[in-house]
matplotlib code that plots the C-alpha trace (Angstrom):
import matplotlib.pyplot as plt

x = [189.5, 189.7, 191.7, 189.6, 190.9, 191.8, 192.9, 195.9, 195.8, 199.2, 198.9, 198.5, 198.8, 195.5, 193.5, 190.2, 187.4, 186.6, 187.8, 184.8, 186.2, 189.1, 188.2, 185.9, 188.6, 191.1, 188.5, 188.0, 191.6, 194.1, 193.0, 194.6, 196.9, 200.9, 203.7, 205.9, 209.1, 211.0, 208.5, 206.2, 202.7, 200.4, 198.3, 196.7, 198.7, 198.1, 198.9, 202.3, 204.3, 202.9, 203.8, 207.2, 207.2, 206.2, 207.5, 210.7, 211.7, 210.7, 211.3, 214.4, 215.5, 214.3, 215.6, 219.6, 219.1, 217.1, 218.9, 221.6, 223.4, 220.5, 220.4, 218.1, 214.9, 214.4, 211.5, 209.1, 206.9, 203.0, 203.0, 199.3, 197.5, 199.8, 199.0, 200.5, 200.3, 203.5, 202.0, 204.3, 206.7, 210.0, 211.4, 208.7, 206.0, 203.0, 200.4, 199.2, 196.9, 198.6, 202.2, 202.9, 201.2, 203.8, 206.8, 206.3, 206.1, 209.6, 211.1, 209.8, 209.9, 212.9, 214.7, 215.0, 216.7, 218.2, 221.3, 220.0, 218.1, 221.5, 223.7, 220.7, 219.8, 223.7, 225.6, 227.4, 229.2, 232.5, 231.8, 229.0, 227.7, 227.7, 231.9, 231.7, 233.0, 231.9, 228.7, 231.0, 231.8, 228.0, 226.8, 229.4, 228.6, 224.8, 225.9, 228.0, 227.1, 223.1, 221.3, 221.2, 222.5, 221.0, 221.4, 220.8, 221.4, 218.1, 216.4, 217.1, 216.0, 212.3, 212.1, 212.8, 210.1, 207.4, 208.1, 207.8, 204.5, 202.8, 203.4, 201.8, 199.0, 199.0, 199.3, 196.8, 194.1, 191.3, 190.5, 192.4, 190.6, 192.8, 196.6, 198.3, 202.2, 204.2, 206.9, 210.5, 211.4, 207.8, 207.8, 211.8, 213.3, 214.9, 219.1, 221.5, 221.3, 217.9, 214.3, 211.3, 207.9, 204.1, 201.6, 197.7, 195.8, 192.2, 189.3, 185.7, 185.4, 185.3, 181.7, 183.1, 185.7, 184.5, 184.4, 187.9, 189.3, 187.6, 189.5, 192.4, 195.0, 193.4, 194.2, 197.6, 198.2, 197.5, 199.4, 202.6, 202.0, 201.6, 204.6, 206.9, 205.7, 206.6, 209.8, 211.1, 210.9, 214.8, 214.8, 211.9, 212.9, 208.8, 209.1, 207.4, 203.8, 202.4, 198.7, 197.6, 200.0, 202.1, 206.1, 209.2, 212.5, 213.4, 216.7, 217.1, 219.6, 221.8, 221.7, 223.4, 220.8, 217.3, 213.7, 211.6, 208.4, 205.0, 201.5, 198.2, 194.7, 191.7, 188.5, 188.0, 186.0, 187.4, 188.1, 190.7, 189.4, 186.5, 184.3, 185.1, 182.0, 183.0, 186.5, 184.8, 182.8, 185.5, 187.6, 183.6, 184.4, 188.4, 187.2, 184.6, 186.2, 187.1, 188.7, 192.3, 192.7, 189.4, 191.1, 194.5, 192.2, 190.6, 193.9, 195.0, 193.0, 194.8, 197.8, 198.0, 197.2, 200.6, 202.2, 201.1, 202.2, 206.0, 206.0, 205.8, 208.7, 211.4, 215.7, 216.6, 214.0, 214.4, 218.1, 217.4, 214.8, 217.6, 220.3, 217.4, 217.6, 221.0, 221.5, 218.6, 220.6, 224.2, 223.3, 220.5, 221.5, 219.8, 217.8, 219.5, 218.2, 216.8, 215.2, 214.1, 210.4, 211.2, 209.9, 211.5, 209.6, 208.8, 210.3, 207.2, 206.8, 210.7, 209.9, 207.0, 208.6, 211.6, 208.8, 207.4, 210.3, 211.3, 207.6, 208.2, 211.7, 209.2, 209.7, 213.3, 214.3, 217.8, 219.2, 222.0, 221.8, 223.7, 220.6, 218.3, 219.1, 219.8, 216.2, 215.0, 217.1, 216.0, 212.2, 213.1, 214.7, 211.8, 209.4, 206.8, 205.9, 205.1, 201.5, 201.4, 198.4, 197.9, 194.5, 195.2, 192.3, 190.0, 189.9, 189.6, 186.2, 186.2, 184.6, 186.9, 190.0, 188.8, 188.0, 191.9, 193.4, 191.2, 193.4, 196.1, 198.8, 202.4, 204.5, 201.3, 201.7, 198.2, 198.8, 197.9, 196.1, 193.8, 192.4, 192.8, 196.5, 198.7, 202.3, 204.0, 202.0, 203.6, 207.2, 207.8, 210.9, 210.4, 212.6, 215.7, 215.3, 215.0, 218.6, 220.2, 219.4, 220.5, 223.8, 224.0, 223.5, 227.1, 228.5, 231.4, 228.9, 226.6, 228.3, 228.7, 226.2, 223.4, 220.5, 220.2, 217.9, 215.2, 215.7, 215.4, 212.0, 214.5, 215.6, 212.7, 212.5]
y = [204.4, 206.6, 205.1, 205.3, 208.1, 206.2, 208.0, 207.2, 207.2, 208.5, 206.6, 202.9, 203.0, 201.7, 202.8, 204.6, 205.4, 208.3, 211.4, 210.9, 207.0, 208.3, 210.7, 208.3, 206.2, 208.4, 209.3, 205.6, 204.5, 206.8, 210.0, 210.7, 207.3, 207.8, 205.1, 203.6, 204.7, 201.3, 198.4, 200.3, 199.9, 202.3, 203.4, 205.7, 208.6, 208.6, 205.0, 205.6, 206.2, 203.5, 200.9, 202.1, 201.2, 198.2, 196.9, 198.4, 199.7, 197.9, 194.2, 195.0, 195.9, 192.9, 190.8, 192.3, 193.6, 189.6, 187.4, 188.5, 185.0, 184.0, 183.7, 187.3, 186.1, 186.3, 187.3, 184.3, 183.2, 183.2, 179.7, 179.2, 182.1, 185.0, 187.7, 190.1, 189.9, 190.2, 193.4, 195.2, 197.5, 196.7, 199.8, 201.5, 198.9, 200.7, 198.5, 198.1, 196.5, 193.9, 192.8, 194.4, 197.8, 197.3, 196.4, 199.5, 201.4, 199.9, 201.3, 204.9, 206.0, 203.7, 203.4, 199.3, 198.4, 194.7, 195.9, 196.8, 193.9, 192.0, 194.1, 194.1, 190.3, 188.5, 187.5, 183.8, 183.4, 182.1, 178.2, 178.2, 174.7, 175.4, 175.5, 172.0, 170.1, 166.6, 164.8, 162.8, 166.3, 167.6, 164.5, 164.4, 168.4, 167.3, 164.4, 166.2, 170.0, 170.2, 167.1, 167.0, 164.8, 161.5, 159.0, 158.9, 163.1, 162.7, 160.4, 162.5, 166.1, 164.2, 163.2, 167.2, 168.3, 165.9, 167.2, 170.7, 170.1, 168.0, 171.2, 173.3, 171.7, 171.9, 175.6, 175.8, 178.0, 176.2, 172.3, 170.9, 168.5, 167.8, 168.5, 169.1, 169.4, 170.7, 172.9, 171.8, 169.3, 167.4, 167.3, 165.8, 169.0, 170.6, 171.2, 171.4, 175.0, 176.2, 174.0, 175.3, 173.3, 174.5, 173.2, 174.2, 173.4, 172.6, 173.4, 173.3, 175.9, 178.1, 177.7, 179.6, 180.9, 184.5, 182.8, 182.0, 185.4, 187.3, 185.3, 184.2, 186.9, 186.6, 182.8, 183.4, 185.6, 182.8, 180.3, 182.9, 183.8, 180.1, 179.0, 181.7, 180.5, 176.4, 174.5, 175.3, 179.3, 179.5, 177.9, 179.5, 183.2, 184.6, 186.3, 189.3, 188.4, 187.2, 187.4, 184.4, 182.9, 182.8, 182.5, 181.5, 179.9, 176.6, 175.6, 172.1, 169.3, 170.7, 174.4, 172.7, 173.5, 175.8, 174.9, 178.0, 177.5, 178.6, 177.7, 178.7, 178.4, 177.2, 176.0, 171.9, 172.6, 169.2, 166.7, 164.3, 162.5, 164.2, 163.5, 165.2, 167.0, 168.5, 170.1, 171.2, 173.6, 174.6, 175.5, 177.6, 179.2, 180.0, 181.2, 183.3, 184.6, 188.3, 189.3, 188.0, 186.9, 184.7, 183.4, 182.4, 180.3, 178.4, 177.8, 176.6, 173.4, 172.2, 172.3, 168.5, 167.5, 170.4, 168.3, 164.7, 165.9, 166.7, 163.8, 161.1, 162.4, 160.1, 160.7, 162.2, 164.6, 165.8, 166.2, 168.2, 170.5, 171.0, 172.1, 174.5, 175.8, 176.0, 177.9, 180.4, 181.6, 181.5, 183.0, 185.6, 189.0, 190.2, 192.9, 196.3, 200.0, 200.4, 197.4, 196.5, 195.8, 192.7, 189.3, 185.9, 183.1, 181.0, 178.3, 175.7, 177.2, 175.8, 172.7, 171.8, 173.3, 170.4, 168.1, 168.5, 168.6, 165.4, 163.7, 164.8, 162.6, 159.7, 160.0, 158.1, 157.1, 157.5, 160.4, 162.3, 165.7, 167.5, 166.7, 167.2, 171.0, 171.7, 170.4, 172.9, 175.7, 175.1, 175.6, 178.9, 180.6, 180.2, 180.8, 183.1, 179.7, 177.7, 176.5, 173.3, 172.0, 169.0, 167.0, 165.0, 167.2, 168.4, 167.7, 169.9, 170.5, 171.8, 175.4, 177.1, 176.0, 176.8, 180.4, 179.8, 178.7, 181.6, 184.3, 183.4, 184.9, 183.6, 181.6, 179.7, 176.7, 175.5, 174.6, 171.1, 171.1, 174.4, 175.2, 179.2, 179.5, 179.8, 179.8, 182.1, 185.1, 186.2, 187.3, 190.5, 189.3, 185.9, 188.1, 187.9, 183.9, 184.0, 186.2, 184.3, 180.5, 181.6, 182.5, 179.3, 177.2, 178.8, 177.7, 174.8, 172.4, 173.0, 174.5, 172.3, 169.4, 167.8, 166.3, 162.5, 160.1, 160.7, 164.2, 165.0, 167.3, 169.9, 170.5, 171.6, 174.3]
z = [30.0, 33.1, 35.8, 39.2, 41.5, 45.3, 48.6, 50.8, 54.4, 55.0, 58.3, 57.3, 54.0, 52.8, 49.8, 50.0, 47.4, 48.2, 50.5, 52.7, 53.4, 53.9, 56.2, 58.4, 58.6, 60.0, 62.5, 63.3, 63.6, 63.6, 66.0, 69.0, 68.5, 67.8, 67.6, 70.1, 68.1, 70.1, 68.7, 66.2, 68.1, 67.6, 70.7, 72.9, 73.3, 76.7, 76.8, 75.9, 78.8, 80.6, 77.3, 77.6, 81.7, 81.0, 78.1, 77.4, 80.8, 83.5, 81.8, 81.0, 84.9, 86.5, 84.3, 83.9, 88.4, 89.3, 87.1, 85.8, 85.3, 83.0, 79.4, 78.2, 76.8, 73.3, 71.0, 70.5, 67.9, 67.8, 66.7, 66.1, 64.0, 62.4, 64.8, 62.1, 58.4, 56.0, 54.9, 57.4, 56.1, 57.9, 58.0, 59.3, 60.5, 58.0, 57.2, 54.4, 51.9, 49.9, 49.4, 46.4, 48.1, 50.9, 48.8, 46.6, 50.0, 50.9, 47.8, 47.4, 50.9, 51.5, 48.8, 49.7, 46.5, 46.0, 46.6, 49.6, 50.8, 50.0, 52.4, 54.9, 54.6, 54.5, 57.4, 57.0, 60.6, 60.3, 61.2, 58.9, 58.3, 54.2, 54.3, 55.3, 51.6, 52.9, 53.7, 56.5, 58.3, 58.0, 59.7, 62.3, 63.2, 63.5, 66.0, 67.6, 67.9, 67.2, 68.3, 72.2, 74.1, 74.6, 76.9, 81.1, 80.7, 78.3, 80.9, 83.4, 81.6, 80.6, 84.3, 85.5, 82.6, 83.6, 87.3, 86.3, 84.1, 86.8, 89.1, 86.5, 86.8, 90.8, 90.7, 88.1, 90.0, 88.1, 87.5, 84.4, 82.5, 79.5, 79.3, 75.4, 75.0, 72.0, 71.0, 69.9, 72.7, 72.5, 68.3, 68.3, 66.9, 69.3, 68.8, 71.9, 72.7, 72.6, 73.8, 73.8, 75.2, 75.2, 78.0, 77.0, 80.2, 79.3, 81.8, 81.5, 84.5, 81.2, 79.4, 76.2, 74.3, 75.4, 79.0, 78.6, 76.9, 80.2, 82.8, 81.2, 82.9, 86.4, 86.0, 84.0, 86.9, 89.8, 87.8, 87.9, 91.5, 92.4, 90.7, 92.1, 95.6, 94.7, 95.7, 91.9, 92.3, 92.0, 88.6, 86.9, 85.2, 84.2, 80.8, 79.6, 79.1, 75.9, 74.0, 75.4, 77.5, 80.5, 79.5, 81.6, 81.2, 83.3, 84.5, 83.8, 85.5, 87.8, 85.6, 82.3, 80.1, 80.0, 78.7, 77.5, 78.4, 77.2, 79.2, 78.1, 79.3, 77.1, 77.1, 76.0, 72.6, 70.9, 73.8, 73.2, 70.1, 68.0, 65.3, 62.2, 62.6, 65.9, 64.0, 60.8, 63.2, 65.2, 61.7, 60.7, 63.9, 63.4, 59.8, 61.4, 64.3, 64.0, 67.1, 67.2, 70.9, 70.6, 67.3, 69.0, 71.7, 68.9, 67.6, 70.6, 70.8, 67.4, 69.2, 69.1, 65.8, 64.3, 66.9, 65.9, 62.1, 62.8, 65.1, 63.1, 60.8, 60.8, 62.7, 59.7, 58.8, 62.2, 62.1, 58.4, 60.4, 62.9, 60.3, 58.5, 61.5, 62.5, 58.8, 59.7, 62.7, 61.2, 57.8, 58.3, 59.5, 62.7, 62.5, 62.5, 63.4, 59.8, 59.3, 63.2, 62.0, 59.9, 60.7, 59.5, 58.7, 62.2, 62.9, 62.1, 58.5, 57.9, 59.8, 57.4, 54.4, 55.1, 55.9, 52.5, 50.8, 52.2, 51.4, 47.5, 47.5, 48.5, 52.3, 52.5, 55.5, 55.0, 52.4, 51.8, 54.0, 51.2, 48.4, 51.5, 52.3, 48.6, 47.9, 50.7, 49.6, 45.8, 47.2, 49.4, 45.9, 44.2, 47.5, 45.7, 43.5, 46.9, 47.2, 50.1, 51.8, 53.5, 53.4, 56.8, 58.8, 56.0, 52.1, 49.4, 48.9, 51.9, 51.6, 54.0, 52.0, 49.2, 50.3, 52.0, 48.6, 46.4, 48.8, 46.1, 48.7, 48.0, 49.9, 50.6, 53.2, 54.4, 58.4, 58.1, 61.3, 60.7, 57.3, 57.9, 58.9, 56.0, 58.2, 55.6, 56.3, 59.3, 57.7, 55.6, 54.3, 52.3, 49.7, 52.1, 53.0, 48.8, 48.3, 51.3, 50.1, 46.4, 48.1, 50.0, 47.0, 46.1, 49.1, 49.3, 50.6, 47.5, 45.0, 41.9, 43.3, 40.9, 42.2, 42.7, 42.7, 44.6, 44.5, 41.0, 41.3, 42.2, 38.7, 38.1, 40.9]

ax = plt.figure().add_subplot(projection="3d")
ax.plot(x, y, z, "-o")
ax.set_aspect("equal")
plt.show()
């Protein structure tokens, strides 16, 4: 049998069925557009210059000349849709197709060999938390080092928060209707050095999503001007600007610790408790919804209910999120020259990966944190064998899960708050996490430890 001839766009990487298609293409999406050779974008050439002003020049200056004493702010997760695919090459930031399209890339053009990915992937700081060789010293480092203090300091940081988000809404330069919190500090899972908290300010000034999409930098504008006019100008550092939201750090008691903020602007689709029929057409819509900014505002309004779910874990599944965490950013390397394009799974995928984890042990409310991260680590070797959804929101006959499921893209977790957001698709290296848990698992903490009850399922893994 003939194989059928396809055509490469050396650009993107995509495949073509005839020359013609290919050519069209081109035309379409590539002409007169070249790379930022700093982040990978491709753009208007003429746009160039002005991209690297903005984003890579003059951020930079008014951040190290204005606030020099601050801590720099660092790269933050989309936490709603997956604004880019894991069919990024991280070497180059090509797009392609499929995974296995991209991987091959990675190895031809780049010669990314396991070896390779090894070298690139490894970097166990010296106090990691896996050289502990007793439960007792792993719990005393989570008291003591990663869950934040409690207490009148506690009191006292909730009181500063609550100020700040009531004058949010003050400077807001539209009505608010609705308020939704989340991030780290509002779900329980933030450690001692690093909080983050998202404010969505609901209005119905806004008669649509579209309404909302054309007016929401005039208003993320206000909001910024408006806050850097307030009695709390001196503690607020503005970030560079996201998609759909307006970003700034906040010094909290008496400059001890800092808040990262994120505040964005949306239309009330769902109100504050709807019928099931009012989210099923809101998911119709997500599914629908081809232009990614409109498709992060959707998003938006399920901010509540990915909340709600981490919420009600218990102490300890919180603490276990904390030390996934806390092993992410002492045993992953950081990004180097060569491989600057690679994305690690976000933070929420490994938050309700432990979730899960913890709900096939029978949801305990006290375990062992040893059996807990092995469990977790057990899961991440074997990631492209993951398949979790949730039914909490919508069930399985659902037609939009179904079409979600049928995608049959691996590491697959279902966000349990919006049928068409699996959380793993926004990383390009699920094989690292993979080489770097494998190598944990031969740590001092883990090395030699079987499973116990009720963690037994992990044999299987």
């Amino acid at each position: 049998m003939q194989a059928i001839k396809s055509y490469n766009c050396v650009r993107c990487g995509n495949d073509f069925a005839s020359q013609t298609a290919l050519k069209h293409h081109f035309r379409a999406k590539h002409i007169g557009r070249v790379y930022c050779d700093k982040c990978g974008i491709e753009m208007l050439r003429e746009k160039l210059k002005e991209h690297e002003q903005i984003v890579h020049y003059k951020n930079k200056c008014n951040l190290l000349n204005e606030y020099p004493y601050w801590d720099q702010p660092l790269e933050r997760e989309d936490r709603f849709v997956a604004s880019e695919k894991c069919v990024t090459c991280r070497m180059c930031h090509r797009v392609f197709g499929t995974v296995h399209s991209r991987e091959q890339h990675e190895r031809q053009e780049h010669h990314f060999t396991a070896c390779q990915r090894a070298r690139m992937s490894t970097a166990f700081s010296p106090d990691s938390i896996l050289d502990h060789r007793s439960l007792q010293l792993l719990r005393k480092f989570v008291e003591t080092c990663l869950r934040p203090e409690m207490g009148p300091l506690r009191m006292a940081c909730a009181e500063e928060v609550d100020k700040l988000i009531d004058l949010i809404q003050e400077c807001c330069p539209t009505s608010v209707t609705r308020l939704t919190k989340g991030g780290s500090y509002i779900k329980g899972t933030d450690t001692r050095d690093w909080s983050d908290i998202d404010v969505v300010l609901f209005s119905n000034s806004f008669t649509s999503i579209s309404d909302c999409k054309e007016k929401m930098s005039a208003m993320l504008e206000g909001l910024e001007k408006n806050l850097k006019k307030s009695l709390l100008t001196n503690r607020i550092l503005i970030e560079k600007k996201a998609s759909v939201s307006l970003r700034f750090q906040f010094k909290c008691i008496k400059d001890l610790h800092i808040h990262h903020f994120d505040v964005m602007l949306c239309c009330d689709m769902l109100g504050s408790n709807p019928p099931r029929d009012v989210k099923k057409s809101l998911y119709r819509r997500l599914y629908n919804c081809g232009d990614d900014l409109e498709t992060q505002l959707y998003s938006v309004s399920l901010l509540q209910y990915q909340v709600d779910f981490v919420k009600a874990s218990t102490v300890g599944v919180k603490d276990m999120i904390r030390l996934v965490k806390y092993w992410f950013k002492t045993s992953l390397a950081k990004p180097s020259e060569t491989n600057r394009f690679r994305r690690l799974p976000s933070s929420y995928a490994m938050e309700l990966m432990t979730i899960y984890v913890w709900q096939l042990a029978g949801k305990p409310i006290f375990f062992s944190f040893v059996q807990g991260l092995r469990a977790v680590f057990k899961f991440l070797v074997n990631c492209t064998d993951i398949c979790i959804i949730w039914f909490e929101h919508y069930d399985e006959t659902f037609q939009i899960v179904k079409k979600s499921v049928q995608k049959q893209t691996r590491p697959f977790i279902l966000d349990p708050a919006n049928p068409t957001f699996n959380v793993c698709e926004t990383s390009n290296a699920w094989d690292e996490v993979a080489h770097v848990a494998r190598q944990s698992l031969l740590k001092p903490l883990l090395n030699g430890v079987q499973a116990k009850p009720p963690w037994l399922f992990t044999n299987s893994c």
